[in-house]
N, CA and C atoms as a LAMMPS dump frame, in Angstrom:
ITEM: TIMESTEP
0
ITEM: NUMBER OF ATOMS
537
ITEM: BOX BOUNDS ff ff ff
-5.0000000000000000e+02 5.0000000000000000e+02
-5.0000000000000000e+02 5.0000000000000000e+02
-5.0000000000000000e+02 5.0000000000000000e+02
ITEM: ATOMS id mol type element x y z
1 1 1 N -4.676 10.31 -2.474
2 1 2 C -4.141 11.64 -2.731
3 1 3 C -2.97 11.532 -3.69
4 2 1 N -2.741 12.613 -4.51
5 2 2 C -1.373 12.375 -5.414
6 2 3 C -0.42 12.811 -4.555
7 3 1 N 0.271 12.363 -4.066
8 3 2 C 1.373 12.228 -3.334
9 3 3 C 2.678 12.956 -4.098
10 4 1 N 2.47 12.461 -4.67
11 4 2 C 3.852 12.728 -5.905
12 4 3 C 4.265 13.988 -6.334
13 5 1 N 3.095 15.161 -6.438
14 5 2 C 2.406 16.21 -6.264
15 5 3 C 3.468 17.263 -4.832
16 6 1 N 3.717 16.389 -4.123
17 6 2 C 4.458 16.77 -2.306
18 6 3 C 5.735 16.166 -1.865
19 7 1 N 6.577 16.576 -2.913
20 7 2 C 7.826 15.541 -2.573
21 7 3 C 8.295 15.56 -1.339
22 8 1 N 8.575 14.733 -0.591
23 8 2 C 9.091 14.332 0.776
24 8 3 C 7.713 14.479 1.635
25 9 1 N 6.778 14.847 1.314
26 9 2 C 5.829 14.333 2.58
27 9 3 C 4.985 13.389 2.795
28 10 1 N 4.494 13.338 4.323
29 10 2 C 4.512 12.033 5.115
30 10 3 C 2.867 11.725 4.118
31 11 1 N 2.977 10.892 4.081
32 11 2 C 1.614 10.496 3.4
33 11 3 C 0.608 9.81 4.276
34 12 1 N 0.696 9.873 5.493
35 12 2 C -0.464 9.792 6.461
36 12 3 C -1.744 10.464 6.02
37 13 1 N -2.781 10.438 6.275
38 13 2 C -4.187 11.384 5.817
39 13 3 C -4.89 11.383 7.468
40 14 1 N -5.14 12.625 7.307
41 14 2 C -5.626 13.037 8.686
42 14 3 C -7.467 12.955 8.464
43 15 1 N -8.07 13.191 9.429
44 15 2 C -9.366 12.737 9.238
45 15 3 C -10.16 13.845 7.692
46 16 1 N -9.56 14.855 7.913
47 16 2 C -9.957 15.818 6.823
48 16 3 C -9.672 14.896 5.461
49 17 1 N -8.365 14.687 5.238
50 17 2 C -8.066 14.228 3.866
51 17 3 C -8.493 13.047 3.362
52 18 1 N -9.063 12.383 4.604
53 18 2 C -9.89 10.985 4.149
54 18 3 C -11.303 11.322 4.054
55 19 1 N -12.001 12.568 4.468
56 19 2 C -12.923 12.502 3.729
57 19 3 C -13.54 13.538 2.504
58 20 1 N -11.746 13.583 1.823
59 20 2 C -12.281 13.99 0.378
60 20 3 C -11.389 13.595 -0.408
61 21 1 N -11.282 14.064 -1.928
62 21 2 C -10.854 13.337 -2.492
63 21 3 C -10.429 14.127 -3.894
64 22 1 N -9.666 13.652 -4.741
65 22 2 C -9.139 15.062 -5.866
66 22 3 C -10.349 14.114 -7.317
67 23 1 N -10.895 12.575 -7.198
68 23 2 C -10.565 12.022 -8.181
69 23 3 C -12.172 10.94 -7.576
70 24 1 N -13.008 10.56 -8.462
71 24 2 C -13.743 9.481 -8.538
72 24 3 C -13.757 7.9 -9.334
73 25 1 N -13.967 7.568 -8.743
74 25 2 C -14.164 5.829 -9.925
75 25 3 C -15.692 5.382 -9.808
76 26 1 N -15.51 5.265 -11.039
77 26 2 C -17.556 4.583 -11.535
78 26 3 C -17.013 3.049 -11.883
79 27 1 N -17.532 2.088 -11.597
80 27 2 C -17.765 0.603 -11.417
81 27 3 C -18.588 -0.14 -10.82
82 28 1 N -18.706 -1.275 -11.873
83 28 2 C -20.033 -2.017 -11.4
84 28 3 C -18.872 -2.465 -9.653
85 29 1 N -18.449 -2.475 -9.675
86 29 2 C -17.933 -2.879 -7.491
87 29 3 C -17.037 -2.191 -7.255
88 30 1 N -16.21 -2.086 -6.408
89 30 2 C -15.872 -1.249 -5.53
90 30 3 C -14.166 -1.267 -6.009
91 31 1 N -13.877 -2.812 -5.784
92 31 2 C -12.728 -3.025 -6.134
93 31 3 C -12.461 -2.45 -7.685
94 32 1 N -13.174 -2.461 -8.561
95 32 2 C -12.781 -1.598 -10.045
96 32 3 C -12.544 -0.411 -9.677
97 33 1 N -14.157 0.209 -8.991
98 33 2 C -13.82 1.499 -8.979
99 33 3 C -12.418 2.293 -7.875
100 34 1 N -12.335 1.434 -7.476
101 34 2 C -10.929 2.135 -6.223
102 34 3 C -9.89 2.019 -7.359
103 35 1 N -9.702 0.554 -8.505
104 35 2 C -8.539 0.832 -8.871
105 35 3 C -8.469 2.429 -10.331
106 36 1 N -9.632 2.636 -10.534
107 36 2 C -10.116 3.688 -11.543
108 36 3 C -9.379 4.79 -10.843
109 37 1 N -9.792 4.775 -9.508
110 37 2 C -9.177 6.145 -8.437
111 37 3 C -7.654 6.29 -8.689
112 38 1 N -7.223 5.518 -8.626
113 38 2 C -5.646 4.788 -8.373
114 38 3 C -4.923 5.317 -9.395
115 39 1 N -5.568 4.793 -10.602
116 39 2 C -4.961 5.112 -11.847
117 39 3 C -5.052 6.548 -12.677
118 40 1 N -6.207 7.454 -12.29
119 40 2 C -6.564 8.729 -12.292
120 40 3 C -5.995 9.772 -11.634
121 41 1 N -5.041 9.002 -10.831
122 41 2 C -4.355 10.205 -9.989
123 41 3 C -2.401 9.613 -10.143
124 42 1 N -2.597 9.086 -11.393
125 42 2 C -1.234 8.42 -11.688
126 42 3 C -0.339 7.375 -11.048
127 43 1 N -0.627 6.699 -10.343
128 43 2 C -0.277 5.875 -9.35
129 43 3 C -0.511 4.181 -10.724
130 44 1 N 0.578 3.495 -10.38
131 44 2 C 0.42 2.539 -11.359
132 44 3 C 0.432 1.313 -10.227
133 45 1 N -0.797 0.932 -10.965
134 45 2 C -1.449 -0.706 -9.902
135 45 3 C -0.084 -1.508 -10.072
136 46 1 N 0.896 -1.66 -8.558
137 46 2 C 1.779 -2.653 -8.229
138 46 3 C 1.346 -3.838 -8.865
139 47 1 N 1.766 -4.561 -10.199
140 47 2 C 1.198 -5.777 -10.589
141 47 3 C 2.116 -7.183 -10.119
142 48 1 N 3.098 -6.448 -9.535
143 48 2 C 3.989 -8.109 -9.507
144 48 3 C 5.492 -7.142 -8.231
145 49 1 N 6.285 -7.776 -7.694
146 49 2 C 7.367 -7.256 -6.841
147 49 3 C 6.956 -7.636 -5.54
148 50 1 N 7.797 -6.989 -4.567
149 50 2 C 8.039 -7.307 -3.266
150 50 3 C 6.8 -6.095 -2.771
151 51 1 N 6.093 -6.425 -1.592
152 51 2 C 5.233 -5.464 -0.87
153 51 3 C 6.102 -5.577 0.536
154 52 1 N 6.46 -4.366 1.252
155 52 2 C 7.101 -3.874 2.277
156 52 3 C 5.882 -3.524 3.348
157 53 1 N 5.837 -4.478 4.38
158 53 2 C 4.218 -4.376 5.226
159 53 3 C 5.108 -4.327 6.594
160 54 1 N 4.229 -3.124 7.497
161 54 2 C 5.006 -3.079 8.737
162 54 3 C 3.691 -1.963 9.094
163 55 1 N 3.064 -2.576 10.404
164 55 2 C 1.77 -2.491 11.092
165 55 3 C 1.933 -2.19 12.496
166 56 1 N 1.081 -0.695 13.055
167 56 2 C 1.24 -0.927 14.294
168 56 3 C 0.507 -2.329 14.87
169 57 1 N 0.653 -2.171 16.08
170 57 2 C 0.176 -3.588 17.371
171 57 3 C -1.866 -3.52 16.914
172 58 1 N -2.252 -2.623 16.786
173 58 2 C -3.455 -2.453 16.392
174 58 3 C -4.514 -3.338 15.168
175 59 1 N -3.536 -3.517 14.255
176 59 2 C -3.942 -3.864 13.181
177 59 3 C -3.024 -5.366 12.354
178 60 1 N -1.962 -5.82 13.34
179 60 2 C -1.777 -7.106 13.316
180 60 3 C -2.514 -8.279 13.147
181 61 1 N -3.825 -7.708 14.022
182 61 2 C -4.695 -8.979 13.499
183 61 3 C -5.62 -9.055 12.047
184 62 1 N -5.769 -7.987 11.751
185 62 2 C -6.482 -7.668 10.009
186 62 3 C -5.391 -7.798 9.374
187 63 1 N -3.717 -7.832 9.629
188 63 2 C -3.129 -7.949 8.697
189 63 3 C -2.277 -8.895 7.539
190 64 1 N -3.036 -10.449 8.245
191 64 2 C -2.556 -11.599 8.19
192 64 3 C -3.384 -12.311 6.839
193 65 1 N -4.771 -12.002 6.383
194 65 2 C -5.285 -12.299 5.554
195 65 3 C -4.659 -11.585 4.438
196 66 1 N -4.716 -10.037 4.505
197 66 2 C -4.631 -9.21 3.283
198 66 3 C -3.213 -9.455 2.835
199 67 1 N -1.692 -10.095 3.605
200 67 2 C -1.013 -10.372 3.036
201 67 3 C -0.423 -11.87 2.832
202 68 1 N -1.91 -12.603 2.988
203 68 2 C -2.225 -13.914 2.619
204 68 3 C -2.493 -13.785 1.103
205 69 1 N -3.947 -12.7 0.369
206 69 2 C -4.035 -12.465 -0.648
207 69 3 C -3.206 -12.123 -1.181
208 70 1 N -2.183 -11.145 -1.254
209 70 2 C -1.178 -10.63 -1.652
210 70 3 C 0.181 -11.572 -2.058
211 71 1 N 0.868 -12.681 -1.254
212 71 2 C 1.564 -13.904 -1.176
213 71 3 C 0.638 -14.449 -2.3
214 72 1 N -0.513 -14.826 -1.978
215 72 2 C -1.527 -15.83 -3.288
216 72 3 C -1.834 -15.355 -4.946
217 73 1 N -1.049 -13.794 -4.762
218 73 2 C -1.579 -12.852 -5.82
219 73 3 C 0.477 -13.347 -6.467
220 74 1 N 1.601 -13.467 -6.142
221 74 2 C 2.488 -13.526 -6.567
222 74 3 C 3.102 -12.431 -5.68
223 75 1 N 3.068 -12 -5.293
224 75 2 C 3.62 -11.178 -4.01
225 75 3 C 4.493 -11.422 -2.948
226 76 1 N 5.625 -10.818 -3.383
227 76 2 C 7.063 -11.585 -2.592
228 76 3 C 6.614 -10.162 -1.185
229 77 1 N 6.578 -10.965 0.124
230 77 2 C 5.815 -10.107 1.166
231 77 3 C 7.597 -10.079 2.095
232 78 1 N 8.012 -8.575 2.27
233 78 2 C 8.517 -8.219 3.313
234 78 3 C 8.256 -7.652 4.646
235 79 1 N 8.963 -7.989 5.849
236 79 2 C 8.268 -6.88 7.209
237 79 3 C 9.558 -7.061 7.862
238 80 1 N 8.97 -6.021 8.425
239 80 2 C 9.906 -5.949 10.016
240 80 3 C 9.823 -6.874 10.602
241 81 1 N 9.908 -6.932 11.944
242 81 2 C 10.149 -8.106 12.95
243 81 3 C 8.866 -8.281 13.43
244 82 1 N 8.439 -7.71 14.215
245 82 2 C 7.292 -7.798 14.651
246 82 3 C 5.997 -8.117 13.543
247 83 1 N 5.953 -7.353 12.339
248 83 2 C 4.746 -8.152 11.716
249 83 3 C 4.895 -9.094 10.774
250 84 1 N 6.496 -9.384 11.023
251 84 2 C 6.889 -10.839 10.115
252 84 3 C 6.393 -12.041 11.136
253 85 1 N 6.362 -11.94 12.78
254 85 2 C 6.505 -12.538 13.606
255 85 3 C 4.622 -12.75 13.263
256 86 1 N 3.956 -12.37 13.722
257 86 2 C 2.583 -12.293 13.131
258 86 3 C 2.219 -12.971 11.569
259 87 1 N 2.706 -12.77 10.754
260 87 2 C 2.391 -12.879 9.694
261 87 3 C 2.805 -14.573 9.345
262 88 1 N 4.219 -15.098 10.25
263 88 2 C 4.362 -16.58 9.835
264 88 3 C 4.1 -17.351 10.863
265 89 1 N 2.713 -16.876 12.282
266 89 2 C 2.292 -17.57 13.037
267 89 3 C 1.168 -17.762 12.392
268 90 1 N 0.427 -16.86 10.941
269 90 2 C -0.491 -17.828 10.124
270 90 3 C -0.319 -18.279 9.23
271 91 1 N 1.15 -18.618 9.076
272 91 2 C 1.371 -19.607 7.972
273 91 3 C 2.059 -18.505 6.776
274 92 1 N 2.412 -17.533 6.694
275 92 2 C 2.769 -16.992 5.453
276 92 3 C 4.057 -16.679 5.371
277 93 1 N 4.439 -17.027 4.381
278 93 2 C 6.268 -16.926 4.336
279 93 3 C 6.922 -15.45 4.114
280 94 1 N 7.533 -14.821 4.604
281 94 2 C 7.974 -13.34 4.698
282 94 3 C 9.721 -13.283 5.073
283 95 1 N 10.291 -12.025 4.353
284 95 2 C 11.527 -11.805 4.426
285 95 3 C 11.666 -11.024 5.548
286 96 1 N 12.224 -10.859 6.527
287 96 2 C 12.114 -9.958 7.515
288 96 3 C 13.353 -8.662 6.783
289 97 1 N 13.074 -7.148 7.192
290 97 2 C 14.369 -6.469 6.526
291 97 3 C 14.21 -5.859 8.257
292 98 1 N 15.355 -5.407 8.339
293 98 2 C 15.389 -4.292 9.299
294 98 3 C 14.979 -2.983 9.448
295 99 1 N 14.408 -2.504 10.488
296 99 2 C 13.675 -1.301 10.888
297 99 3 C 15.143 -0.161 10.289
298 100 1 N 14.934 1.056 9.939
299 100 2 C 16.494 2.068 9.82
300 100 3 C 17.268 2.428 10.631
301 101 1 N 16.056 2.565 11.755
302 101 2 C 17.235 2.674 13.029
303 101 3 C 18.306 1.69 13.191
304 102 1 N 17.924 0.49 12.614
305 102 2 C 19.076 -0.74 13.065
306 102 3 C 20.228 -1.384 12.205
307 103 1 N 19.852 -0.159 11.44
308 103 2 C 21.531 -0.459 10.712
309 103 3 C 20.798 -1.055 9.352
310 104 1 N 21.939 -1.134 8.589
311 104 2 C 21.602 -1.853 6.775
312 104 3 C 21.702 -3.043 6.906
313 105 1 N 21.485 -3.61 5.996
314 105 2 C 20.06 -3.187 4.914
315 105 3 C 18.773 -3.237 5.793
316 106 1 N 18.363 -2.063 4.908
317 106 2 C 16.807 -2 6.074
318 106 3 C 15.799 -1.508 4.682
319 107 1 N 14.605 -1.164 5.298
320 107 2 C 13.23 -0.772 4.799
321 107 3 C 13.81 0.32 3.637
322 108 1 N 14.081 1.507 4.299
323 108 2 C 14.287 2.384 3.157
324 108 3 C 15.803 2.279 2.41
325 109 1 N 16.68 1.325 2.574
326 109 2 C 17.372 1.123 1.709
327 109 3 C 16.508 0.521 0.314
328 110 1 N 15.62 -0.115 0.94
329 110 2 C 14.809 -1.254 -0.549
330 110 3 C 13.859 -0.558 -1.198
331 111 1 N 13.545 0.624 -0.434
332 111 2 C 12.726 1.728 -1.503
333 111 3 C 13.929 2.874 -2.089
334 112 1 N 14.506 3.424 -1.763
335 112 2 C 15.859 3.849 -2.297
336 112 3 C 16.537 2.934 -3.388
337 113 1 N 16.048 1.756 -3.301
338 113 2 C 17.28 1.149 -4.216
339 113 3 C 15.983 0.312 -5.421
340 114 1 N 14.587 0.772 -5.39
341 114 2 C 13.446 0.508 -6.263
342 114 3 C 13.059 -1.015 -5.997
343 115 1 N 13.234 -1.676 -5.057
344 115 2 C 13.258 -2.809 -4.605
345 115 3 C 11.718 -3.374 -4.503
346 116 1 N 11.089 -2.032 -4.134
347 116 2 C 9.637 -2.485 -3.844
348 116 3 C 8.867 -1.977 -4.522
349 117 1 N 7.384 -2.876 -4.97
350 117 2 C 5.966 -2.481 -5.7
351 117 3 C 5.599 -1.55 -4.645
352 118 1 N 5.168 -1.691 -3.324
353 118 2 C 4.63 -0.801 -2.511
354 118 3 C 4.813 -0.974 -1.137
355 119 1 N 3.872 -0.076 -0.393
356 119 2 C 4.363 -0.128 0.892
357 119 3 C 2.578 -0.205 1.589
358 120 1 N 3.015 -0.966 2.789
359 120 2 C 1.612 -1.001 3.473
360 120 3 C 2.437 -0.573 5.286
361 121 1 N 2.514 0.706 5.6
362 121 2 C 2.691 1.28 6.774
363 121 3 C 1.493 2.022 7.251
364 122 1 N 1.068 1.594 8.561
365 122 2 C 0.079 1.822 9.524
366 122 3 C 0.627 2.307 10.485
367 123 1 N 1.304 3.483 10.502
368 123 2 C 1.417 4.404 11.604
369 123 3 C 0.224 4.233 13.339
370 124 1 N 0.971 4.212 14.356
371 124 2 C 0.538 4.284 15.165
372 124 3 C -0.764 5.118 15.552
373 125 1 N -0.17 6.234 15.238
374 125 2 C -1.076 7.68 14.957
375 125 3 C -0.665 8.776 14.108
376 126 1 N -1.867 9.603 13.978
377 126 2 C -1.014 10.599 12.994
378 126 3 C -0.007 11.522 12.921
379 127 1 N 0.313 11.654 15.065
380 127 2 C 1.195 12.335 15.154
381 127 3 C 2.777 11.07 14.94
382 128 1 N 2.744 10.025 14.423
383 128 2 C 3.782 9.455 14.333
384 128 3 C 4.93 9.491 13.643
385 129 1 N 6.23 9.685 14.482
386 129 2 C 6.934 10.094 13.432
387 129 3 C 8.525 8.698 13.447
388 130 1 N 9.787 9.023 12.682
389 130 2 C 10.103 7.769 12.919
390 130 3 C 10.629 7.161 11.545
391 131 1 N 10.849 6.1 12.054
392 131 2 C 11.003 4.855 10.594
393 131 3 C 9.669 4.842 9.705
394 132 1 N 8.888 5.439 10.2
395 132 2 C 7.616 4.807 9.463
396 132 3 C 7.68 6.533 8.467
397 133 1 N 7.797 7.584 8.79
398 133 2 C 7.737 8.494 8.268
399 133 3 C 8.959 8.823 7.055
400 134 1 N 10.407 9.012 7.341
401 134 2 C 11.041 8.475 6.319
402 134 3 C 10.405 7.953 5.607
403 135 1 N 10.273 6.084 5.701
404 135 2 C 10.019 5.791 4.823
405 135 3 C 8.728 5.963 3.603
406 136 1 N 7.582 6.419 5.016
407 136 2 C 6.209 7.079 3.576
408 136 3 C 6.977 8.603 2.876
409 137 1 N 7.791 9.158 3.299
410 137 2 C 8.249 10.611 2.559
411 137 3 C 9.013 10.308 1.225
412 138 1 N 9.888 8.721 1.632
413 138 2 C 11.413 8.273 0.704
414 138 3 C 9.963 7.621 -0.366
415 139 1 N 9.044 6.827 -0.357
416 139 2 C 8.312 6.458 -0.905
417 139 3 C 7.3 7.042 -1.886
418 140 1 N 7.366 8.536 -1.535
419 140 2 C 6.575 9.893 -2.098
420 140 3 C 7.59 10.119 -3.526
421 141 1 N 9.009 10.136 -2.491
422 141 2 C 10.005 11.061 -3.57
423 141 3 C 10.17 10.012 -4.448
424 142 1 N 10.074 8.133 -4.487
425 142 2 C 10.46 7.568 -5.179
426 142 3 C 9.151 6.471 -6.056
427 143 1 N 8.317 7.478 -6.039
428 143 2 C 6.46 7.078 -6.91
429 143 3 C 6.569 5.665 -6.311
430 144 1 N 6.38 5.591 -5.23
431 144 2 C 6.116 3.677 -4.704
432 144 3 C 5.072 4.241 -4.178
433 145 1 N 3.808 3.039 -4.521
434 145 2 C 2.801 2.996 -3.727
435 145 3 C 2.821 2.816 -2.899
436 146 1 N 2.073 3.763 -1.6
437 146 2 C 2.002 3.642 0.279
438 146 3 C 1.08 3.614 0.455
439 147 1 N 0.323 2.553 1.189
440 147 2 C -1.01 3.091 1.697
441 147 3 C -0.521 2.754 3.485
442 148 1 N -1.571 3.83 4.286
443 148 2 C -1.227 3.898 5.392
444 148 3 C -2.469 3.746 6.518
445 149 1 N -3.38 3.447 5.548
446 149 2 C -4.692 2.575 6.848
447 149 3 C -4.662 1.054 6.664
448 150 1 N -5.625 0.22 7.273
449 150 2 C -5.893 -0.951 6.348
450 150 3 C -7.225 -0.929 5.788
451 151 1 N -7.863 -0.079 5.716
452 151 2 C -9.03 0.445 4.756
453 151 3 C -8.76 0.139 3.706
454 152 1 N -7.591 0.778 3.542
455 152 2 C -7.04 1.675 2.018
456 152 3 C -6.23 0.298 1.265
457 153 1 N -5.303 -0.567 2.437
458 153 2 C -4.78 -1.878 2.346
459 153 3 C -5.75 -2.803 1.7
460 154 1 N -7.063 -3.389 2.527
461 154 2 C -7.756 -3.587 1.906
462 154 3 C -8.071 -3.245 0.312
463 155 1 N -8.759 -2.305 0.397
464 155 2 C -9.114 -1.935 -1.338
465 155 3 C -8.312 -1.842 -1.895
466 156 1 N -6.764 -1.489 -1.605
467 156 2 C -6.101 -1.981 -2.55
468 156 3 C -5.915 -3.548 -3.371
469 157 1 N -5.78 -4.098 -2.001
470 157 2 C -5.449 -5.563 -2.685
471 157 3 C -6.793 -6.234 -3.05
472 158 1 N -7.909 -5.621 -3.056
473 158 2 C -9.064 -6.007 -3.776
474 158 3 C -9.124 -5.351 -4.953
475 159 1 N -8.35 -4.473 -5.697
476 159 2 C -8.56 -3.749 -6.632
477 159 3 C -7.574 -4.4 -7.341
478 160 1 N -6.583 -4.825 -6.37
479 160 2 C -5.514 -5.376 -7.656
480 160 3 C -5.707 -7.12 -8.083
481 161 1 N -6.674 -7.348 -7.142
482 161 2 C -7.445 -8.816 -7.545
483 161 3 C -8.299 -8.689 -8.675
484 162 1 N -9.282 -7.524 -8.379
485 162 2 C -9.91 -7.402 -9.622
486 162 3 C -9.499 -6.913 -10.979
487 163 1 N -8.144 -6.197 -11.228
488 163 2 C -7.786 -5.642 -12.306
489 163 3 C -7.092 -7.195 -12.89
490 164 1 N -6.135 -7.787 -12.12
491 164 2 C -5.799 -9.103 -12.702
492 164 3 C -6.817 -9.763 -13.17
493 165 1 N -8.339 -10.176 -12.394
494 165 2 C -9.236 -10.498 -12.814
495 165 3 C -9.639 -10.398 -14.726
496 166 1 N -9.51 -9.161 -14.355
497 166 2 C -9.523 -9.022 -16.398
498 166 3 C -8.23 -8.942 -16.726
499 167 1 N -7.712 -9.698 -16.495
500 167 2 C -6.385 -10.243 -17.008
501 167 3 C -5.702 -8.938 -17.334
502 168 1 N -5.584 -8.196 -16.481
503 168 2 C -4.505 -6.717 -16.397
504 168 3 C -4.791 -5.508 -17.282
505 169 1 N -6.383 -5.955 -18.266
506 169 2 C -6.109 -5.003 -19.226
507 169 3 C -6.78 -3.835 -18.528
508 170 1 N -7.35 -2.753 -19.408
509 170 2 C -7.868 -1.632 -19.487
510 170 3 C -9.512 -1.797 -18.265
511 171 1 N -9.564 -0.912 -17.973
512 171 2 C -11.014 -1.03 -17.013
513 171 3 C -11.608 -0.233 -17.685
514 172 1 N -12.804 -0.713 -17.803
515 172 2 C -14.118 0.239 -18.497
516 172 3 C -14.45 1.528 -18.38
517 173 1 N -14.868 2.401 -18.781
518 173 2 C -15.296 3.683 -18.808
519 173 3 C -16.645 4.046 -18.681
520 174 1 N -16.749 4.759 -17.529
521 174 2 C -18.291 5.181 -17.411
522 174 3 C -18.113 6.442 -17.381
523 175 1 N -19.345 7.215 -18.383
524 175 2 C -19.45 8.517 -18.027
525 175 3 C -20.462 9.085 -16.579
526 176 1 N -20.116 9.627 -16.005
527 176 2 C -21.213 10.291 -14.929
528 176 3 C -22.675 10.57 -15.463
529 177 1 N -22.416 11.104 -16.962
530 177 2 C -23.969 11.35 -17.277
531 177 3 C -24.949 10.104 -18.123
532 178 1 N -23.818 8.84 -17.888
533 178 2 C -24.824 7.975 -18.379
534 178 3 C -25.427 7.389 -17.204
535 179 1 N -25.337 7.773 -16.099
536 179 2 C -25.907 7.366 -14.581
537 179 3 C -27.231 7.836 -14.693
């Protein structure tokens, strides 16, 4: 969704908004075409910086590879406590920052202060509100990429494998009516 479009809001997607969409991508795989999506709705593919990852208890265990790729991609990986604690029981090196409630420097000081390529927050649920909300709203008002499933986590960091893949340049163009 263009986010950017809604200054200060929570960028969660409720079951409605995940199943539509303002914007398409045509590619021979998936990972092109998600990053086609990405870039069509103005959002600029995080190519290099710090990623800010903080996961409910749910998704701790999917979240240890994708910011394995991400670390392997040049990706300086931050978290909270809890999914830093996760993240260097498989081996991956992470800065821990503090949650906001707990005083500075924390999470949304480092998006406030442009610190971060993006954000990977997995809200509990959609009624969640909190540190995690701030920071997807502070992240809206300050064009940082958020994604807030690990769907979306996923294809991201497969999209930004594949755009490096062609060495960062331009992605191809398909028209719909040459289908």
């Amino acid at each position: 969704m263009p986010w950017a479009r809604f200054p200060g809001a929570d960028s969660v997607l409720g079951p409605e908004m995940r199943s539509t969409g303002e914007v398409m991508g045509i590619a021979a795989s998936f990972p092109e075409a998600y990053a086609k999506t990405r870039q069509a709705i103005d959002y600029e593919m995080p190519r290099e910086g710090a990623a800010f990852v903080s996961v409910c208890d749910r998704d701790k265990r999917a979240i240890a590879p994708v910011a394995l790729a991400l670390a392997n991609m040049g990706y300086k990986i931050v978290a909270t406590e809890g999914t830093a604690r996760t993240l260097r029981a498989a081996g991956i090196a992470c800065e821990v920052v503090r949650r906001v409630a707990e005083g500075h420097p924390n999470a949304l000081d480092l998006v406030e202060s442009g610190s971060l390529a993006f954000i990977v927050n997995t809200p509990h649920g959609h009624a969640s509100r909190g540190d995690g909300a701030r920071l997807r709203a502070a992240a809206v008002n300050h064009g940082i990429c958020c994604v807030t499933a690990m769907s979306a986590t996923i294809a991201l960091v497969q999209a930004l494998a594949a755009v490096r893949a062609r060495g960062g340049g331009a992605l191809d163009v398909v028209a719909l009516q040459d289908l």
